[in-house]
C-alpha positions, 0 to 999 in steps of 0.5 A: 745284452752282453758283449759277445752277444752283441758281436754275434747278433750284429754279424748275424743281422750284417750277413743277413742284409748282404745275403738277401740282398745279393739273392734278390739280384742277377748274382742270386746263382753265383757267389763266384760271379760276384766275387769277380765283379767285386775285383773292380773295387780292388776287393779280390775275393772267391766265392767261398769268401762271399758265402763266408762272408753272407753266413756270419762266418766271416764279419763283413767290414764297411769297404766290403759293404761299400763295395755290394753297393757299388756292384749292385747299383745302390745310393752310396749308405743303403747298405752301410747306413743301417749296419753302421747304425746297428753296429753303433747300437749294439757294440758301441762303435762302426762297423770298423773303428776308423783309421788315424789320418796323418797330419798331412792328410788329416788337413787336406781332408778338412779343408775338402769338408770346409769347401763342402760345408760353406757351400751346403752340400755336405753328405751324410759320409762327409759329416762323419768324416769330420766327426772322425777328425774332431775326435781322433787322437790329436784331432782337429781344432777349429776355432770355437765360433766355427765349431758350433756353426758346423755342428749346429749344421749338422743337428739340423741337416740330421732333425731333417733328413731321412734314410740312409743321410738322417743314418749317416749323420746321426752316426757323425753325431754318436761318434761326436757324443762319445768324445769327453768334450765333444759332448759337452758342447753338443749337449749345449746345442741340443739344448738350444736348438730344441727351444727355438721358437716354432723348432720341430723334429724335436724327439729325434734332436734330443735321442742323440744324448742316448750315444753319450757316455757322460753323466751331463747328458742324463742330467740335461735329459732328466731336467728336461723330462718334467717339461710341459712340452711334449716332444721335449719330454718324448726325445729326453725319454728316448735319450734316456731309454737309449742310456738305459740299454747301453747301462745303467745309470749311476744310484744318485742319477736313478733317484732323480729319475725316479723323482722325475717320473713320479712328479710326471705321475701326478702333474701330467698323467694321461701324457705319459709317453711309453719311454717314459712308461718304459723308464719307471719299469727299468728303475722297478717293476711296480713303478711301471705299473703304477705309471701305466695305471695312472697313463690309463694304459692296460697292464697285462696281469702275468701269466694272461693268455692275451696275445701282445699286439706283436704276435698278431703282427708276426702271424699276419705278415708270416702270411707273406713271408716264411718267418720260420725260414728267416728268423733274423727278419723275424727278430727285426720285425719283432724290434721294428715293431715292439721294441720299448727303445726307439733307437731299437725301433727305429734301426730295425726298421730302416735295416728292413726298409734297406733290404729286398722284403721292404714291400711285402712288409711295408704293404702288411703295415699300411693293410694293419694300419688302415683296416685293423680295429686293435688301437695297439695293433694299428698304432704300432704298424702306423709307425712303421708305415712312415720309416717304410714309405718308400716303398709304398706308392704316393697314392697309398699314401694319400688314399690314407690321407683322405680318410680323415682320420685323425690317427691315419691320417697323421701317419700317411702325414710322415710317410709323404714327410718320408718319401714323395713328399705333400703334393702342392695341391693337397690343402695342408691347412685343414690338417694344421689347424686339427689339434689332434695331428697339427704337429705331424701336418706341420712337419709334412709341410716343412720337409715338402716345403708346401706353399701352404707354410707362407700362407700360414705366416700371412694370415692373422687368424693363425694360432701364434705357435703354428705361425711360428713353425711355419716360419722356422721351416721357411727359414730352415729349408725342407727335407735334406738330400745326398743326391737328386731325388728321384 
């Protein structure tokens, strides 16, 4: 996408977010009634600079966000946080590049995070203040040893957050990927983290080298594609996508990825994940091809009348939605759904789960997930449930659970992960030891910090790789929060 395309589609998807947003309120009538709430917040606008503002004739900036939040009684980054992540993934940067804090009140605002983070309650917001002062010009200094405590933190409070605190904080960390030596030194700790024993939500850890600009990360993300782990060799797959849409890499760098891809081919083909499908087909077509053939995957001939799995998901929830009238909420099913880069994914989920259509839309998903027999169909809407659950019920999901299906049932695992959480009462353990879905039952049960994880760690009979991950998640913590919840 080129530069000015990029600033219009991320304008466009901004304004589209603050107008149905306002329109599903009690200001739905009166951009002129809004406008006048707004003078609270010191922001002293009319209403023709609200619709300006909802029609992408005027860009939106972060206060202004910040203050819609304010007005109409949401969290602090429902709004902001998947605008910023989208502006990070389409242009490069914020919303809004931040300002150069004078030394003065460039300390105080580190000895306020210091405070924060030696007593573990650092928001999402205050970590991306801190990735700010680290790397603006004559930034902040911190001893080595101190450093690498504070961003391990950080990768870790991000690996298990969700919403609008997992947005925030990978922003703090795409800030810090773009920082020359920041980079380096975050590219060492992913490293580490992600082999730790027992280490989970792994895949997202390693996505955060895609923000980078250096030629390490692409090295460290190719060295780690050939790995036997498979939630290794997904997050280098999703840091080299992401790489791959922000440009290319250099010659030398698509040869050895090249290499890597067709040594995947051989050694390991049926685990042959869709990044790493998607990579081959970047570096040539015919490479895509021969990895999806060897994947066993179905490669549609050019021209086939077969309708992708995408238009099938359009027209069911066009039964719902009038996609004709709202193509930016079309464009991001479309992205939330198909898209071949998981940070593109991901974004465009959460920037719908953030807006007023998140029910109908998230209702469509669990309907297609549970009850279409299309694999690709099914698959796809399932991966959406967990990043729209939320705004399902606890009992849609543990309706879902109780099918027992190995492929419902994992999804319904990360949408409880995503949302209420696994009641204590649901025995986890039968789902654990279930090869085909002990990852994502493990998951649900650190980030509900379930009983069922101590259990795991005194019974003899647990498989040593699940004792492990139990034990790494008693030792971590749960599911990481801004506020209360509810």
């Amino acid at each position: 996408m080129d530069p000015s395309a990029s600033d219009a589609a991320l304008t466009e998807r901004v304004a589209w977010l603050a107008r149905v947003t306002r329109g599903a309120s009690e200001f739905a009538d009166s951009e002129d009634d809004f406008a006048r709430r707004m003078e609270i917040h010191s922001i002293f606008v009319d209403g023709e600079t609200v619709e300006a503002w909802e029609s992408g004739a005027r860009p939106i900036t972060a206060a202004v966000l910040q203050a819609y939040e304010t007005v109409l009684g949401f969290p602090s980054g429902r709004l902001t946080g998947p605008c910023t992540a989208f502006s990070r993934l389409l242009v490069g940067h914020g919303l809004e590049p931040p300002r150069v804090l004078p030394a003065p009140e460039a300390r105080r605002e580190l000895d306020r995070l210091a405070d924060l983070i030696r007593n573990g309650f650092p928001t999402g917001r205050d970590w991306m203040s801190l990735a700010h002062l680290i790397t603006q010009p004559e930034g902040a200094m911190l001893p080595g040893f101190l450093e690498r405590e504070w961003l391990y933190q950080l990768i870790d409070e991000m690996s298990r957050s969700t919403g609008e605190p997992y947005l925030t904080r990978t922003e703090a960390l795409s800030r810090l990927m773009g920082h020359e030596l920041q980079a380096q030194r975050l590219v060492a700790l992913v490293r580490d983290r992600v082999h730790e024993a027992g280490a989970q939500a792994i895949v997202d850890v390693l996505a955060v080298w895609g923000a980078g600009r250096d030629l390490a990360s692409v090295d460290a993300a190719i060295a780690l594609l050939v790995e036997d782990d498979e939630a290794v060799r997904a997050g280098a797959g999703a840091a080299l996508v992401g790489r791959m849409y922000a440009g290319s890499f250099p010659a030398w760098q698509q040869q050895r990825l090249k290499a890597a891809l067709e040594l995947l081919s051989t050694r390991a083909p049926a685990s042959l994940s869709s990044e790493e499908i998607t990579l081959g087909t970047h570096l040539a077509p015919e490479l895509g091809i021969e990895l999806a053939k060897s994947a066993g995957r179905s490669v549609s001939a050019p021209g086939s009348d077969e309708a992708p799995p995408i238009e099938a998901f359009l027209r069911t929830v066009s039964q719902q939605v009038d996609l004709d009238a709202d193509p930016v909420l079309a464009d991001l099913l479309r992205e939330a759904f198909g898209s071949p880069a998981p940070a593109y994914r991901t974004r465009a989920t959460l920037m719908i789960a953030a807006s007023p259509m998140a029910p109908v839309v998230a209702r469509v998903c669990l309907a297609l997930h549970r009850d279409h027999t299309d694999a690709a169909l099914s698959r796809g809407a399932g991966l959406m449930v967990g990043n729209l659950a939320t705004h399902l019920t606890q009992e849609d999901l543990l309706e879902l659970l109780a099918l027992k299906e190995p492929r419902r049932s994992a999804h319904a695992l990360v949408g409880l992960a995503h949302s209420y959480g696994v009641p204590d009462h649901i025995d986890l353990e039968p789902y654990i030891l279930e090869p085909q879905i002990s990852r994502q039952a493990l998951y649900a049960a650190g980030m509900s910090q379930h009983p069922v994880l101590a259990r795991l760690d005194q019974i003899a009979e647990t498989p040593a790789a699940v004792r492990q991950t139990a034990r790494w998640w008693i030792d971590h913590g749960g599911r990481v929060w801004d506020s209360e919840p509810a």
